[in-house]
C-alpha positions as MATLAB code, in Angstrom:
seq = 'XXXXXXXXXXXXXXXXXXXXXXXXXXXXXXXXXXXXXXXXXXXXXXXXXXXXXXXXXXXXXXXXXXXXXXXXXXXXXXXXXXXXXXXXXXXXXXXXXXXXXXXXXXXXXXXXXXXXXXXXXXXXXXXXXXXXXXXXXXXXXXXXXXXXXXXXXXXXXXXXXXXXXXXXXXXXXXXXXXXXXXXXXXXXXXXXXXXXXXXXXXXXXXXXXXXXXXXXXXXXXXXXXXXXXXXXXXXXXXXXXXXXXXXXXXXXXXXXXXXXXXXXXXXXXXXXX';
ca = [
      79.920  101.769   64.820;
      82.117   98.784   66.072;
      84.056   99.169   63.373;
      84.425  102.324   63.002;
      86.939  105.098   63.971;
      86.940  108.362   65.901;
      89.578  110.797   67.165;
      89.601  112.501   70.130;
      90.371  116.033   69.879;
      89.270  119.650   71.342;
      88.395  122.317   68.823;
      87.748  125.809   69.108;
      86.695  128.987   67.140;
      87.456  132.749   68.580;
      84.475  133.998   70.330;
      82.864  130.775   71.077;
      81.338  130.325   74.851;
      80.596  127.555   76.937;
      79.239  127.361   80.584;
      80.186  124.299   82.872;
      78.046  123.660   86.162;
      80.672  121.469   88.422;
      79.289  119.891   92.151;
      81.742  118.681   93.893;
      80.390  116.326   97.196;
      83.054  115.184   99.529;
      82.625  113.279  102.657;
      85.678  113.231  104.811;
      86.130  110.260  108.018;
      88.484  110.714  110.908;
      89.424  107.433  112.928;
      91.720  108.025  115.886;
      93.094  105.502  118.427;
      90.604  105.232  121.924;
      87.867  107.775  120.568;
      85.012  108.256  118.064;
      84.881  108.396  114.712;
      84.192  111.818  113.377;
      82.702  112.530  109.969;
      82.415  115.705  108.011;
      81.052  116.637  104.773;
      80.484  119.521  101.930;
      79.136  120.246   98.755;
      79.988  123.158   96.189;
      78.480  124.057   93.070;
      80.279  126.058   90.462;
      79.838  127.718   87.167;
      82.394  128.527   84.596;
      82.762  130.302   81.391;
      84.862  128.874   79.067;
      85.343  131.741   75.880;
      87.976  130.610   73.087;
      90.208  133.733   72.337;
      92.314  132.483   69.832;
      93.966  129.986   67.788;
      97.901  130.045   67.197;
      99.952  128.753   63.944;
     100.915  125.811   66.029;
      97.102  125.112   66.401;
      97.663  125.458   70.343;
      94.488  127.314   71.488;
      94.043  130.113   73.959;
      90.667  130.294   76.325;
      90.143  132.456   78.856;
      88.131  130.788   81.883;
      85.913  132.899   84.219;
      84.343  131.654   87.270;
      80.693  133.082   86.985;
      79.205  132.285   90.209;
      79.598  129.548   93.211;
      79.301  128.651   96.430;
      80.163  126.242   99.409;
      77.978  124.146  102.225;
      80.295  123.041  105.038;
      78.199  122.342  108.154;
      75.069  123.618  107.276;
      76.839  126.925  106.383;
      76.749  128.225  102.702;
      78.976  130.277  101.875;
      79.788  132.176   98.253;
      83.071  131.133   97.067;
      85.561  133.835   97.316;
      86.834  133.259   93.698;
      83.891  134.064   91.908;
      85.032  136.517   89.275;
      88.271  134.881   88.935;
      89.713  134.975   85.113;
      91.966  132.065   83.992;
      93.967  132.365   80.590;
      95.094  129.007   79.408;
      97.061  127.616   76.250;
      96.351  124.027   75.140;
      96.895  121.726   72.814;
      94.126  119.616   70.511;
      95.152  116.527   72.509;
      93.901  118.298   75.889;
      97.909  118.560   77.076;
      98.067  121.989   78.442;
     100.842  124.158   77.481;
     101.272  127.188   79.776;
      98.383  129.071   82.260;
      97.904  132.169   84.098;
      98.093  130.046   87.621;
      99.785  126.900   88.764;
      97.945  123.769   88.830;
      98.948  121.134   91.228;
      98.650  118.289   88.622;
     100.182  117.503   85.029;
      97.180  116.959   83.198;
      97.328  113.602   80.561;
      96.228  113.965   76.904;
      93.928  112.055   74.596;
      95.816  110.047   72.099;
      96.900  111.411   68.621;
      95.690  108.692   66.849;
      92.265  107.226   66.086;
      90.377  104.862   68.198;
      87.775  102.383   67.907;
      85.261  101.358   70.478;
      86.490   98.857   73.105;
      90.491  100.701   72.573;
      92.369  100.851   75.639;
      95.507  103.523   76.875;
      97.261  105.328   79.629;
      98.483  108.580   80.674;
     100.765  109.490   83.655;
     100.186  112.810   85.736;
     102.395  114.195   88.456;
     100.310  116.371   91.318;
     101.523  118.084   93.898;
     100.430  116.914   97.568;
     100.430  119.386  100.631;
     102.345  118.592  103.655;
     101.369  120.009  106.694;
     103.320  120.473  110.519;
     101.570  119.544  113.953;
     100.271  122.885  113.637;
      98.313  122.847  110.146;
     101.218  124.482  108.537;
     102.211  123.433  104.943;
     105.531  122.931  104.967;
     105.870  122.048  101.543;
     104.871  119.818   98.675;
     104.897  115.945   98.026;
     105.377  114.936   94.383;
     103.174  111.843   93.115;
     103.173  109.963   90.206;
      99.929  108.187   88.970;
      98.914  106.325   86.190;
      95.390  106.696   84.287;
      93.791  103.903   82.514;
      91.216  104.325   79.490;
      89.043  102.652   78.002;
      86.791  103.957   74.999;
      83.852  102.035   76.048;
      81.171  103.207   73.395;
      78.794  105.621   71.912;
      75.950  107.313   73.143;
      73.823  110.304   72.792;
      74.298  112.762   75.467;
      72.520  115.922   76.008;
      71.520  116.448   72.538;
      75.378  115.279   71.508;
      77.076  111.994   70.004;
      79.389  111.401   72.176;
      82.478  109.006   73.162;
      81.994  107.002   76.334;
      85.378  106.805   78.205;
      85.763  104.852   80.999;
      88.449  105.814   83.175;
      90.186  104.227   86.570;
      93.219  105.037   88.966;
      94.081  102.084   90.375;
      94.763  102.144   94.157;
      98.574  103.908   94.005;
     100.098  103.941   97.885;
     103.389  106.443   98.414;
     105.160  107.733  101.823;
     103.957  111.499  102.648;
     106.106  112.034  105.450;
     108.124  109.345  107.960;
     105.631  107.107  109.362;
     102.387  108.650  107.208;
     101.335  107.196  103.979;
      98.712  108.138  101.343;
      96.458  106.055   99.025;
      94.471  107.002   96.060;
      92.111  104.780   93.534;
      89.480  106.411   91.688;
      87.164  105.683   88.362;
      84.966  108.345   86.432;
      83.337  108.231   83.119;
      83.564  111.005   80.729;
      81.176  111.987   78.011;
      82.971  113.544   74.857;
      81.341  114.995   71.925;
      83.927  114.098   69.581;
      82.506  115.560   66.452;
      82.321  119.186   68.094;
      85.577  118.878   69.838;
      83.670  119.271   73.269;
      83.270  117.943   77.141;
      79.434  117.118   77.092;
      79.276  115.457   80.922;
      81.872  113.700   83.155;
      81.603  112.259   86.457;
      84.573  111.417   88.585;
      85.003  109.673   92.392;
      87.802  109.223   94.252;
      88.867  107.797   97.318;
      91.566  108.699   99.243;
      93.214  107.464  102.529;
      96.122  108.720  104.693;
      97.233  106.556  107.672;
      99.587  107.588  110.284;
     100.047  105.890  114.207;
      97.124  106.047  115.915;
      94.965  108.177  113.142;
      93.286  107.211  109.936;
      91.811  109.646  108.147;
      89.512  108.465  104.629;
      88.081  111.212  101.811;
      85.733  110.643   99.310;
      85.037  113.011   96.450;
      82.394  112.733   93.509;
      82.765  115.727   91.235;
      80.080  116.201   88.298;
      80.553  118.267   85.344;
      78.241  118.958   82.803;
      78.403  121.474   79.842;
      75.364  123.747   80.249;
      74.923  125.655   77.225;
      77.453  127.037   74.327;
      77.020  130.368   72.064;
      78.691  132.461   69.584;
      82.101  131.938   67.664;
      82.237  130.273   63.643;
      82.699  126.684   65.368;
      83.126  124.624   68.315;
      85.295  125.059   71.438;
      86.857  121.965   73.329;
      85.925  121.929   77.087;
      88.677  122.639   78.921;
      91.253  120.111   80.934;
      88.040  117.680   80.131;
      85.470  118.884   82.447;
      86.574  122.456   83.665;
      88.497  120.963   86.703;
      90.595  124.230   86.494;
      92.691  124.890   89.713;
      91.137  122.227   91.172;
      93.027  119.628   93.228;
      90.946  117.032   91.317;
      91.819  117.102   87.452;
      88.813  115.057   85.585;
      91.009  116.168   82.292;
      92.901  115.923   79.441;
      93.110  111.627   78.444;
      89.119  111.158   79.627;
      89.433  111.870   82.994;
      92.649  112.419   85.024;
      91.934  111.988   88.609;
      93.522  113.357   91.699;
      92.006  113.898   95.506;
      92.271  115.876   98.335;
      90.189  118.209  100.443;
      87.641  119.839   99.011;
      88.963  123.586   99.904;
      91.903  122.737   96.891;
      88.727  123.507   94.910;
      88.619  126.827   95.283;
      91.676  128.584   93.484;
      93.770  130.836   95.535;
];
């Protein structure tokens, strides 16, 4: 296999269906000057339909997402989340580079390279996301643009869930930008994603990140560990690519697209408004 090629491409037929079960754990630390540290944490589980609707002459490919069912523990609380039911029509390309969709996602998602690849092959891909910036009072007050940089590595292959699959190791390293005056924000993250190349498919893909925003007096640290994994496909002539790489959809954590773009924040950026 060493020596042998593979591309890396979604496919899809009209009509075909496949369900995604995402958990998303995140464990949030707040440091402030002359008190306590206080820690918080959640989990949510979600499930998401993924049905190909069509293929255009450009070979773009049109999928219509549902979220099926899902809920949220904050606290000890569970709650459902309010979007269940929510339909998502999307346009992409065979590279995973999304072309237009029915809501705004706060990231750019990167693409798989259009060429083919051999085990141990290395690239990039840059995404833009959009941070929230909030007043004194929790207000947003706008958006803060950041650039970051995806590395990949095809690492190997394995059989996964019944699947052959590419093994594609992915990092952000640790990228630091100004939010506001006197507040700054760090991200790093790796993930490894799971990619039955021969269907065209997401099979599994598992993503943490890490981020950190300082300002005087207050430190405040995040970690996320999202897990994606395809739970059963039906109907259509062929196979349908997983979409933005592990049905991160709306998410403010893209696990997409190149192997595994990676973005943090809160966990409620989860839930699409």
């Amino acid at each position: 296999m060493f020596g042998d090629t593979i591309t890396l491409a979604y496919a899809m037929q009209p009509g075909e269906k496949l369900r995604y079960k995402t958990e998303v754990i995140s464990e949030q630390s707040v440091q402030q000057e002359g008190q306590p540290p206080q820690g918080f944490s959640s989990t949510m589980e979600m499930v998401m339909v993924q049905e190909g609707k069509g293929v255009n002459p450009d070979g773009s490919m049109e999928v219509e997402v549902t979220i099926e069912d899902g809920s949220i523990n904050k606290g000890g609380q569970t709650e459902k989340l309010p979007t269940v039911g929510t339909k998502i029509t999307i346009v992409m390309k065979k590279s995973g580079e999304i072309v237009r969709t029915s809501v705004d996602f706060p990231f750019s998602q990167p693409a798989f390279p259009e060429k083919q690849l051999k085990v141990n092959d290395s690239w990039t891909g840059d995404s833009q996301m959009d941070i929230p910036l909030y007043n004194d009072e929790g207000q947003q007050t706008g958006t803060k643009k950041a650039d970051l940089t995806y590395h990949y590595t095809l690492a190997g292959i394995e059989q996964t869930k019944g699947y052959e699959t590419a093994v594609i190791n992915v990092s952000c390293p640790e990228t630091r930008f100004d939010l506001q005056e006197e507040i700054q924000q760090s991200i790093t993250a790796t993930g490894v994603t799971y990619f039955g190349h021969k269907q065209g498919r997401l099979v599994k893909s598992q993503v943490s990140t890490k981020t950190e925003i300082t300002a005087p007096g207050t430190v405040v640290g995040t970690k996320i560990k999202v897990v994606v994994e395809l739970q059963d496909a039906s109907g259509g002539s062929g196979a349908m690519g997983g979409i933005a790489g592990a049905a991160g959809l709306g998410m403010g954590m893209n696990i997409g697209g190149g192997g595994g773009g990676l973005a943090g924040s809160s966990d409620d950026q989860f839930i699409i408004s």
